[in-house]
NUKOL-222261 format. One record per residue (C-alpha): residue number from 0; residue in one letter; chain; x, y, z. Coordinates in steps of 0.25 Angstrom, whole numbers, plus 5000, padded with zeros to 4 digits. Layout:
N
SITE   k r c    X    Y    Z
SITE NUM a A    X    Y    Z
...
END
This chain:
191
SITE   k r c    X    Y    Z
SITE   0 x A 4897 5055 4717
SITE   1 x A 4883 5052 4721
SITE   2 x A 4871 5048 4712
SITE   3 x A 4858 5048 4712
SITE   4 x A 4855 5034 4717
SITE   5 x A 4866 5028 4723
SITE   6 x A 4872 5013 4721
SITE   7 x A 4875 5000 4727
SITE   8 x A 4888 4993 4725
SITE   9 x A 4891 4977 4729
SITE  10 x A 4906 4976 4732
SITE  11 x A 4910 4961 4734
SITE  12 x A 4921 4953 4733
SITE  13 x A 4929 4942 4740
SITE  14 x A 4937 4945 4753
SITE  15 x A 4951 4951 4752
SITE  16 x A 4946 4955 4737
SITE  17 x A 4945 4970 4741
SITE  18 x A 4930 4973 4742
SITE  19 x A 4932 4979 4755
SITE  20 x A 4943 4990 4750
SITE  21 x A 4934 4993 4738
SITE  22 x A 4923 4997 4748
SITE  23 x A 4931 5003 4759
SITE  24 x A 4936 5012 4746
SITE  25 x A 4922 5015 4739
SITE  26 x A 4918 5019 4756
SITE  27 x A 4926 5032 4755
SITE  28 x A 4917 5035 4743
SITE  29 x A 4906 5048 4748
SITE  30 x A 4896 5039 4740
SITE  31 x A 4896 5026 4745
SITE  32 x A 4890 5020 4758
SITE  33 x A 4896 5007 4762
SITE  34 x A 4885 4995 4768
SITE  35 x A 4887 4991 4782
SITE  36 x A 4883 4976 4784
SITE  37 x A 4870 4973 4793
SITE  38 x A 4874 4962 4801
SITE  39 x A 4868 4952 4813
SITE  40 x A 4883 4950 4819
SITE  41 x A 4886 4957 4832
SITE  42 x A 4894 4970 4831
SITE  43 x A 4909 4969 4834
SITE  44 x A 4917 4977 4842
SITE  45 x A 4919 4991 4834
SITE  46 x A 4908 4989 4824
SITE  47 x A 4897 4999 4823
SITE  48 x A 4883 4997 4820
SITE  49 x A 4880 5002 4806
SITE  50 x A 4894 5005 4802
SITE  51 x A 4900 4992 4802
SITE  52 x A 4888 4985 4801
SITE  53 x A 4874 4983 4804
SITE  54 x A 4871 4976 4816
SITE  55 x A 4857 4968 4816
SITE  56 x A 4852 4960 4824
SITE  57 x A 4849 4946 4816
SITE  58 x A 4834 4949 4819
SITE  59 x A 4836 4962 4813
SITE  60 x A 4844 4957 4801
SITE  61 x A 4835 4947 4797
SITE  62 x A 4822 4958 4797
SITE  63 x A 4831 4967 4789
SITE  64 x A 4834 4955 4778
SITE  65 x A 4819 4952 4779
SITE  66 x A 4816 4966 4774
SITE  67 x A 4825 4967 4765
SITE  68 x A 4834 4978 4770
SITE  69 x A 4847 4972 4767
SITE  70 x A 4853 4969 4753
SITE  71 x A 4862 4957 4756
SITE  72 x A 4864 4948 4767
SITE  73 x A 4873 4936 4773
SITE  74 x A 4875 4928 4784
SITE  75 x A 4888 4925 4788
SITE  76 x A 4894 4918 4801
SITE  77 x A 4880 4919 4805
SITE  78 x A 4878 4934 4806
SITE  79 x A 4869 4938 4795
SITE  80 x A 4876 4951 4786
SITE  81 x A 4869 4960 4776
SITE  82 x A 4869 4973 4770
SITE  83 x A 4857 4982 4774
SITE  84 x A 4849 4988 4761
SITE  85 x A 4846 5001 4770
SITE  86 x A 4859 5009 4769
SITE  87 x A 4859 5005 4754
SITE  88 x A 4846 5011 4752
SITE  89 x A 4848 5023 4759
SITE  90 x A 4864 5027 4751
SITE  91 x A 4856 5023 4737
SITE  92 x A 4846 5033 4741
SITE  93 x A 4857 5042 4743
SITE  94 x A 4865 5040 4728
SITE  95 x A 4876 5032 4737
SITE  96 x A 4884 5020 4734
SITE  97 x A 4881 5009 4743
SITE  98 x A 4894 4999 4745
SITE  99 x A 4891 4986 4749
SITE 100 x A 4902 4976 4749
SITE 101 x A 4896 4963 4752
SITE 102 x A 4898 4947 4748
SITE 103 x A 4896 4940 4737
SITE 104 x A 4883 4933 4743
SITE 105 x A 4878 4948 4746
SITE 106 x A 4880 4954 4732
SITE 107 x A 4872 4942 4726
SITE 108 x A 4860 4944 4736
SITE 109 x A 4860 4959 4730
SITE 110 x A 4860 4955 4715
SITE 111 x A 4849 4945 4718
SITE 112 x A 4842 4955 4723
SITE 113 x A 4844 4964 4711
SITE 114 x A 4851 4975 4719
SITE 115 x A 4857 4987 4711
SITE 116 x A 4871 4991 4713
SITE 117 x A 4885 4989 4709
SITE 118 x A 4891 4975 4713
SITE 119 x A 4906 4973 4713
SITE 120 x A 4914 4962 4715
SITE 121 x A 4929 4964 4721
SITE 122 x A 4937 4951 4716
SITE 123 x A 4952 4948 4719
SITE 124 x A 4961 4947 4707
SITE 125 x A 4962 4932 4711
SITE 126 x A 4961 4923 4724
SITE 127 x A 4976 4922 4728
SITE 128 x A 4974 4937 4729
SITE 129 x A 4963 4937 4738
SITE 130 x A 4970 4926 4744
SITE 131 x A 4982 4936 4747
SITE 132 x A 4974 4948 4752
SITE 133 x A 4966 4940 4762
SITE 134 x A 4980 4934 4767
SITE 135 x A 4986 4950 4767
SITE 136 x A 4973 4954 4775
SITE 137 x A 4979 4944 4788
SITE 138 x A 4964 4943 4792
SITE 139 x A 4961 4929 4788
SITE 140 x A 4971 4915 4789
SITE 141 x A 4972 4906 4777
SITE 142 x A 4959 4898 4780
SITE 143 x A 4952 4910 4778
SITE 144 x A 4958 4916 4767
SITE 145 x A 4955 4905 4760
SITE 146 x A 4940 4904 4764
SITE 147 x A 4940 4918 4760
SITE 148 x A 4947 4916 4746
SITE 149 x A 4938 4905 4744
SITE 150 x A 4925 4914 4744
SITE 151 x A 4932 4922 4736
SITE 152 x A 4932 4913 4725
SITE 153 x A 4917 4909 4729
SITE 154 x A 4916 4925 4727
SITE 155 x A 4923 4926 4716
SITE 156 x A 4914 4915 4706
SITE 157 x A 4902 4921 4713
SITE 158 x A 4905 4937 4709
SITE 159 x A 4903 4931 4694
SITE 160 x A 4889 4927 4698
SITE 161 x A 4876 4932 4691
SITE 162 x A 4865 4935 4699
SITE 163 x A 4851 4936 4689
SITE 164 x A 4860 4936 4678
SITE 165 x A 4868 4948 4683
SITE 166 x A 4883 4946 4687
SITE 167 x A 4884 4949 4701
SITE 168 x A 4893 4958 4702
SITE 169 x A 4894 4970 4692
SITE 170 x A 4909 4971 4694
SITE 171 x A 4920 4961 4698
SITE 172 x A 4931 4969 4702
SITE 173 x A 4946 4961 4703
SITE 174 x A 4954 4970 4714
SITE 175 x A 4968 4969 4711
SITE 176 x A 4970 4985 4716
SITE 177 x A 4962 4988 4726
SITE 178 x A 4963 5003 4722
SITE 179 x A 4961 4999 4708
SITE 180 x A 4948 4991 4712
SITE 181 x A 4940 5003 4720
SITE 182 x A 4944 5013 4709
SITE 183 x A 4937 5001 4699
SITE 184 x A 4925 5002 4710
SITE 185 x A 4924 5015 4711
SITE 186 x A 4924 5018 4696
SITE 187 x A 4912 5010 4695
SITE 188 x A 4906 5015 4706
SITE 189 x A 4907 5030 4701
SITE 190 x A 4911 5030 4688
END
């Protein structure tokens, strides 16, 4: 169901936590728009411009971050990532619900800057967990997995963080059940 103005909403969490089911799930909803990433990397074979991300020029990227059209930003393995305010703009105008699933680093920049939406945090029911999903995935050998599981635990402390004396996220979700966890999602999302 549409409202009159639509609504932002945050969805973070560690890697192998879930936060990417979770938004692949709320996606199917008519109401929501998904952000796609600006980004200064160069595009990879069978990604699309605007669909997987935004492909800018680092020139381009910095003028953009100067006038303030993007809400977050990053730079990782020396390719700068943010999340363009324009899309955002134009789906609250339109009473959607803009997904944005970004890092903790990102949802901080938001709440610094005292922008409105629903922040949710996607949490594991415990590291040895995580540690099992990431190993399940295949994707990543044991060096990795436990890089990654050690930024979970920097995630973790940092999801309990106040920003202007406000927590930072507005929900910590544990996701034991993934079904379990959208449903949770989605009841806050459309009561």
């Amino acid at each position: 169901m549409s409202t009159a103005r639509g609504q932002l909403v945050v969805i973070s969490g560690p890697s192998g936590a879930g936060k990417t089911s979770v938004c692949r799930a709320l996606k199917q909803h008519p109401d929501v728009e998904f952000s796609v990433s600006a980004t200064t990397r160069m595009m990879r074979d069978g990604e699309r411009d605007a669909v997987d991300y935004h492909f800018l020029t680092r020139d381009d990227f910095q003028r953009r971050l100067a006038e303030n059209q993007l809400l977050e930003w990053a730079t990782y393995n020396g390719n700068m990532y943010g999340t363009p305010r324009w899309p955002m703009d134009q789906a609250l105008a339109r009473g959607k619900t803009f997904l944005v699933e970004i890092e903790v680093k990102g949802t901080r920049q938001l709440r610094e800057r005292g922008t409105p939406g629903l922040y949710i945090f996607i949490a594991p029911p415990s590291l040895d967990e995580l540690r099992r999903r990431l190993q399940k995935r295949g994707s990543n050998d044991a060096i990795e997995i436990e890089q990654r599981v050690r930024i979970a635990e920097e995630e973790l402390a940092a999801a309990r963080d106040q920003v202007a004396g406000a927590p930072l996220y507005d929900v910590i979700l544990e996701n034991r059940d993934l079904d379990a966890t959208i449903r949770a999602v989605q009841e806050r999302l459309w009561p």
